[in-house]
C-alpha positions as CSV (number, residue, x, y, z in Angstrom):
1,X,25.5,45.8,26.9
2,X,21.8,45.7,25.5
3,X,23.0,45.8,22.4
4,X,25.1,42.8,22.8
5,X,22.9,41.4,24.2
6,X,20.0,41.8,21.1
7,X,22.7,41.0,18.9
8,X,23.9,37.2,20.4
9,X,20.0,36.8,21.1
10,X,19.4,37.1,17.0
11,X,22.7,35.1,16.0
12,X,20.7,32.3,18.2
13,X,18.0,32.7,16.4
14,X,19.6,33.0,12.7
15,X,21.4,29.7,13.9
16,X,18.1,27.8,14.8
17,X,16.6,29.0,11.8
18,X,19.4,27.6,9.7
19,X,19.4,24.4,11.4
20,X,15.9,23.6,11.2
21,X,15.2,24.6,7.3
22,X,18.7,23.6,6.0
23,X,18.8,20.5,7.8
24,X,16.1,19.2,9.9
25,X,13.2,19.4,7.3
26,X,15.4,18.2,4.7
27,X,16.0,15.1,6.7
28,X,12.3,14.7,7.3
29,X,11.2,15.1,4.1
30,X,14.3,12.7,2.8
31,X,13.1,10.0,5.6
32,X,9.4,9.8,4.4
33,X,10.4,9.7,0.9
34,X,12.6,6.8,1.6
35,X,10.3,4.8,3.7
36,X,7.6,5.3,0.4
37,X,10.1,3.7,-1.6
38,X,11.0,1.5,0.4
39,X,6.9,0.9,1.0
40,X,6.7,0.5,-2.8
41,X,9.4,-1.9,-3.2
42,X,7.8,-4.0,-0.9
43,X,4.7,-4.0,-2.3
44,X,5.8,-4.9,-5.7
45,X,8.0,-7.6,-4.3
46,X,4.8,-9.4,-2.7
47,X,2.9,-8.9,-6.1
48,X,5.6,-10.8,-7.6
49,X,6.2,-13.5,-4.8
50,X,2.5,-14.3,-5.3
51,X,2.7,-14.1,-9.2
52,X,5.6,-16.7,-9.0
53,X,4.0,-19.1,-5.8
54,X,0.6,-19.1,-8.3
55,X,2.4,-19.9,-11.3
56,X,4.5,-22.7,-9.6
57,X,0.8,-24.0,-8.9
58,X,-0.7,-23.5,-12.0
59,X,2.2,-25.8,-13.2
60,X,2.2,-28.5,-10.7
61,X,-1.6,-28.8,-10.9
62,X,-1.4,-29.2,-15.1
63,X,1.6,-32.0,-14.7
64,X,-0.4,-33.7,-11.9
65,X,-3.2,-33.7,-14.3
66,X,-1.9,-34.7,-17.2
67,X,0.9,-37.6,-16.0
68,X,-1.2,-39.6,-13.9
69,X,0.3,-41.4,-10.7
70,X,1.8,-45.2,-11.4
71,X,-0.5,-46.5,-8.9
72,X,-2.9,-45.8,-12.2
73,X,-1.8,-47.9,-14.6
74,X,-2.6,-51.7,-14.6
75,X,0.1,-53.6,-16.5
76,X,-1.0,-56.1,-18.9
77,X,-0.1,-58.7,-21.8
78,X,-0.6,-58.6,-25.7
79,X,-2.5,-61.5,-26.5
80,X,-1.9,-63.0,-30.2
């Protein structure tokens, strides 16, 4: 009975062991990796966002300098 007992006490054992290096720390390790790329991905996705919003104003400030606004324009006559 001891004996059975030692034995079902280390197939416990061998089965915990197994399920926390051949799944649990693979699943952790595969989270965290994924939630850095994921981090990373973001990041460069912002970077870009405020590339593109700063470019958008880099253009709208040139055309509003160089076309200026009708209100700045007086219309006028030729005279011969």
């Amino acid at each position: 009975m001891k004996i059975l007992e030692v034995l079902f006490e280390l197939f416990v054992l061998y089965l915990l062991y197994k399920l926390i290096f051949d799944f649990i720390i693979p699943v952790y390790q595969t989270t965290k990796q994924v939630k850095q790329k994921m981090g990373e991905m973001q990041q460069k996705m912002n970077e870009q966002m405020k590339q593109q919003q700063q470019s958008q104003f880099n253009s709208t400030a040139k055309d509003s300098q160089a076309k200026p606004a009708k209100e700045d324009y007086i219309e006028y006559e030729e005279v011969k």
